[in-house]
C-alpha positions in Angstrom: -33.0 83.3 -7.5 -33.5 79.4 -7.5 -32.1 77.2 -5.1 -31.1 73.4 -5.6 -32.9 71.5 -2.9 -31.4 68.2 -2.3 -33.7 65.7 -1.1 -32.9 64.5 2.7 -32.5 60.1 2.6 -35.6 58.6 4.1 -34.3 56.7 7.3 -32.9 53.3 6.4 -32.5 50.8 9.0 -29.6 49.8 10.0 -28.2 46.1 9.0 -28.8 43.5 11.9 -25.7 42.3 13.1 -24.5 38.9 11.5 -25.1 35.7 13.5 -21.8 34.8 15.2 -20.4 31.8 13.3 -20.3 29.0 14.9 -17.3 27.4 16.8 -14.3 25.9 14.6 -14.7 22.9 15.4 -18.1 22.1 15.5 -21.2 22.0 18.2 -19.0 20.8 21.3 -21.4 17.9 22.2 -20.7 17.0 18.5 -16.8 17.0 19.1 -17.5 15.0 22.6 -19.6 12.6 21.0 -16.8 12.0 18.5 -14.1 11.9 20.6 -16.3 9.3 22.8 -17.1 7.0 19.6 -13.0 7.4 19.2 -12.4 6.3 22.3 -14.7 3.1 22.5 -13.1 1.8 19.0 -9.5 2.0 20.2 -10.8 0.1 23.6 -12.5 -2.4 21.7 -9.8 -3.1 19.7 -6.8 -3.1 22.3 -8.8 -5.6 24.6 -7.4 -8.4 22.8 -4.1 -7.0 22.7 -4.4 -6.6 26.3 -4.8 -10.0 26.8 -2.5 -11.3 24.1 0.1 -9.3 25.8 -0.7 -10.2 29.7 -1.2 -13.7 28.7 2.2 -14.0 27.2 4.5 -13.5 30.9 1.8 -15.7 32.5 3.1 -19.4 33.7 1.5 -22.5 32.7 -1.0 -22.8 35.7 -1.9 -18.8 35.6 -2.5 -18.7 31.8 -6.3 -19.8 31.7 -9.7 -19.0 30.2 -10.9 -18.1 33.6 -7.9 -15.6 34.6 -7.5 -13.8 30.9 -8.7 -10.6 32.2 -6.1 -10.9 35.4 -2.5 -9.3 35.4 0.1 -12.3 36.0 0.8 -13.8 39.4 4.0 -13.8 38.5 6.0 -12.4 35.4 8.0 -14.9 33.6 9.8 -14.8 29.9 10.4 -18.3 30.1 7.1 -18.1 27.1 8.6 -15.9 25.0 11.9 -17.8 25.1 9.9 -21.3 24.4 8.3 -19.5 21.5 11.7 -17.6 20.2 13.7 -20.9 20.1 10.7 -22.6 18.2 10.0 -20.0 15.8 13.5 -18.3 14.6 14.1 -21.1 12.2 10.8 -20.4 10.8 10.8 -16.6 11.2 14.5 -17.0 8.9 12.4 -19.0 6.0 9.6 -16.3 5.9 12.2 -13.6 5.4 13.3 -15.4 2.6 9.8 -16.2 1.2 8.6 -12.8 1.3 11.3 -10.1 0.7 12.0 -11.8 -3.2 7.7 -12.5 -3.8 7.4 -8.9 -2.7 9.8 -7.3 -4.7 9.6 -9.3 -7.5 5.7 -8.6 -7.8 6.3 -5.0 -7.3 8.6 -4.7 -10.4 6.0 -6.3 -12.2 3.7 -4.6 -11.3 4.9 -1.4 -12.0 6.1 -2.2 -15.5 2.7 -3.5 -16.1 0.9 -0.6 -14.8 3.0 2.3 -16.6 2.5 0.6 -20.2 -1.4 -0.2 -19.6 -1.8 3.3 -18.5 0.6 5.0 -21.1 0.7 2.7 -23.9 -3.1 1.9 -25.2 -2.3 -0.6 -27.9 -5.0 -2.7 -29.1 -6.5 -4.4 -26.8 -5.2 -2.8 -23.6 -8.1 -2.9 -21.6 -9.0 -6.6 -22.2 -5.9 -7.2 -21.1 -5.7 -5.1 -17.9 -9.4 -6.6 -17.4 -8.1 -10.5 -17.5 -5.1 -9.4 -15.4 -7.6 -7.9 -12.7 -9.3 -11.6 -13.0 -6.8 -12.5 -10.9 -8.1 -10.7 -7.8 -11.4 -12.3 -7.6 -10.2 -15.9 -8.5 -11.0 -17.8 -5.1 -7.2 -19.4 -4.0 -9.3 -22.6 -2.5 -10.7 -23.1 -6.0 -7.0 -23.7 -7.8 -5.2 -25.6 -5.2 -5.1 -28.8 -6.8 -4.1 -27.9 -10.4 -2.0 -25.7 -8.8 0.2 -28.0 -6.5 0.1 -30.6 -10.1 1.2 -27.6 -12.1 4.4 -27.4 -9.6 5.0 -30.7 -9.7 5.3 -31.2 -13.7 7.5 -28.3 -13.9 10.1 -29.3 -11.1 9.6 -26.1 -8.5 10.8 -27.6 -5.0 8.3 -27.4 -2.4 8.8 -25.1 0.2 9.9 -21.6 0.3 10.3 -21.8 -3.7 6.8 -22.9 -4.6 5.7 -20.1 -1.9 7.6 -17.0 -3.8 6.5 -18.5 -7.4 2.8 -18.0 -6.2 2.6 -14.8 -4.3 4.8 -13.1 -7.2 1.9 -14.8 -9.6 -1.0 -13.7 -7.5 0.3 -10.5 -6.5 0.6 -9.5 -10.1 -3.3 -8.3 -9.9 -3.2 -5.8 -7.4 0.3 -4.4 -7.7 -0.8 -3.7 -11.4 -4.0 -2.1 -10.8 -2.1 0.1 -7.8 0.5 1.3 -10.4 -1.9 2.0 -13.5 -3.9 4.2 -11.3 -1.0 6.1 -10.0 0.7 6.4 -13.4 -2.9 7.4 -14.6 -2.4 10.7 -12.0 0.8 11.5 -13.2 0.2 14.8 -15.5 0.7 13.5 -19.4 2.8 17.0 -20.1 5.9 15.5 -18.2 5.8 12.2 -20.1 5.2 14.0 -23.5 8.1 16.2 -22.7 10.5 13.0 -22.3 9.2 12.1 -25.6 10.0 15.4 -27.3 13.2 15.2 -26.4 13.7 11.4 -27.9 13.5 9.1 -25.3 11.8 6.0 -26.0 9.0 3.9 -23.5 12.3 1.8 -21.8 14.1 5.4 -21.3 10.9 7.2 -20.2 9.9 4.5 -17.6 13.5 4.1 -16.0 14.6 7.9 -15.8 10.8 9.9 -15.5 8.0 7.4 -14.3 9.8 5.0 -12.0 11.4 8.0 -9.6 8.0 9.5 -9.2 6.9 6.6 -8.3 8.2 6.0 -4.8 4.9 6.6 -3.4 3.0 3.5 -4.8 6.0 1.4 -4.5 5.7 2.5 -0.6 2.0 1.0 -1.0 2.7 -1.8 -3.2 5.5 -3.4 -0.7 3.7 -3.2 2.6 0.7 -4.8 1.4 2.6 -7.5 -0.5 4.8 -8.0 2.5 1.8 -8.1 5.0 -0.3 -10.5 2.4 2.9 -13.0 2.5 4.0 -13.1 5.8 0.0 -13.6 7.2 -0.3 -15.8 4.5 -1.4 -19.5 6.1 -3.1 -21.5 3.1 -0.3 -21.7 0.4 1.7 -22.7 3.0 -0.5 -25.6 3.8 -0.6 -26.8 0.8 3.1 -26.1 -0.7 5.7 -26.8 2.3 6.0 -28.4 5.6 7.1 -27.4 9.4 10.4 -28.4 8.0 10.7 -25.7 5.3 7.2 -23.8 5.9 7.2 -20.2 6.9 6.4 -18.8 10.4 3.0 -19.0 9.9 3.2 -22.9 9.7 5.2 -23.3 12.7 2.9 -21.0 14.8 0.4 -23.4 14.1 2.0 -26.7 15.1 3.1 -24.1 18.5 -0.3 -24.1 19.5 -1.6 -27.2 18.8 1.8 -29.5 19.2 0.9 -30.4 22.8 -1.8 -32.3 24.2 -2.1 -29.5 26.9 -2.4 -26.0 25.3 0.1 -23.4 27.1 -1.7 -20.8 26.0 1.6 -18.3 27.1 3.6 -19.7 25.0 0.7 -19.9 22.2 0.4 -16.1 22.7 4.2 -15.1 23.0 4.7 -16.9 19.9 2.2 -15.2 18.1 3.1 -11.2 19.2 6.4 -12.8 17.8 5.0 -13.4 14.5 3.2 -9.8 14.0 6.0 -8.1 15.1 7.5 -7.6 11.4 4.6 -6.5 9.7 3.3 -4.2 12.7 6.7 -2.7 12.4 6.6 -2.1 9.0 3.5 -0.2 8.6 4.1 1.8 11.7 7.7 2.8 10.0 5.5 3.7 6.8 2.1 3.8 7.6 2.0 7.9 6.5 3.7 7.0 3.1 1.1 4.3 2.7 -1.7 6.5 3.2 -0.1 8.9 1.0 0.5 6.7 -1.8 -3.1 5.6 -1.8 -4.5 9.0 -2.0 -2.1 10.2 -5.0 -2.8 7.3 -6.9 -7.0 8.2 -6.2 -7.3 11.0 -7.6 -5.8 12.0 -11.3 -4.0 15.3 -10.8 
């Protein structure tokens, strides 16, 4: 009588244990070290907050090169006052200067950048490539032509000349922004509107222009930022009388044969306040709107 004789396993080893993977978050002399580079970038740039802000509640005699570092001898507002009373005429102008340049230029913009990116008639990209021309065409180089151009057509200096050209030279960027966020919208949902009859008017108002809040998000604080900062147009195309606040800050700090360098710096936290506020207010949708319109979905 046979008998099955099974084979005994020759000894296997057994497995080595797996390293231990390393920490979540990196070596931690590699999350020290960036936390230390961090940390020495926000100090660098805060130190001449620091001492725009300090400077600002100094008096006339404590607000020198040689005491910038130092915390006032004595806190005083009477700077910020001086600088509010000289600027809020100013300050009123710029509002008016910027909110129409920026919205106009957005709705441009847009419209421009949803029929280059949906409509590719003949043409199309030489067209979106002379429109980019715009970007790279150096302001200092058209100044002259420019300020005849306004005169022969009658546009009042000022505030009017000052919307005329950041509507026409924000055309460029708010164009390519839109084109390559409508480029990322998916070409099923515009192909649907189609299908069911709507035409390029219908399908831009009711589908494209809702979804695209984001870019419009982008498009406005960097038109409203370019504007307000914006210092050479209004050299060239208005006065302290009707300039904007960028102007006025100007003639604040070098209107007196002494410099009072509080009131210089009071009048200039004045001037940033709008545009800091706004992209603290929006600064997530702004980063949000850029990286939807980066990357074609």
């Amino acid at each position: 009588m046979s008998t099955d004789t099974a084979t005994a396993p020759a000894d296997v080893p057994a497995p080595s244990p797996a390293a231990a993977p390393p920490p979540r978050g990196g070596l931690p002399w590699a999350h020290a070290l960036r936390l230390a580079l961090i940390l020495i970038g926000v100090v660098v740039v805060l130190i001449p907050v620091y001492v725009l802000v300090i400077t600002s509640f100094k008096g006339q005699g404590d607000a020198s090169a040689a005491r910038a570092w130092a915390l006032p001898q004595a806190w005083t507002f009477e700077n910020w006052t001086q600088a509010w009373e000289a600027l809020v005429p100013s300050i009123g102008r710029s509002v008016q200067m910027v909110v129409p340049s920026t919205i106009i230029s957005a709705a441009l913009g847009c419209m421009n950048g949803f029929v280059l990116s949906r409509w590719r008639f003949p043409g199309a990209d030489i067209v979106f490539t002379l429109i980019l021309f715009g970007m790279f065409l150096p302001y200092q180089a058209v100044m002259i032509p420019l300020m005849q151009m306004l005169l022969d057509v009658g546009v009042p200096n000022g505030i009017p000349s000052l919307i005329l050209l950041h509507v026409v030279f924000g055309i460029p960027i708010t164009t390519l922004i839109f084109r390559n966020y409508f480029e990322s919208v998916p070409n099923e949902l515009i192909e649907s509107a189609t299908m069911d009859g709507a035409g390029m008017l219908r399908t831009f108002w009711h589908i494209a222009l809702p979804l695209a809040i984001p870019a419009f998000v982008v498009v406005l604080i960097w038109q409203f930022t370019n504007a307000w900062n914006d210092f050479l147009f209004a050299v060239f195309f208005s006065s302290p009388a009707n300039g904007p606040v960028t102007l006025a800050l100007n003639n604040l700090a070098n209107g007196a044969l002494l410099a009072n360098y509080g009131v210089s710096m009071a009048g200039a936290l004045l001037a940033s306040l709008p545009t800091l506020v706004v992209y603290i207010v929006l600064s997530k949708y702004f980063l949000a709107g850029l990286m939807q319109g980066s990357v074609k979905g």
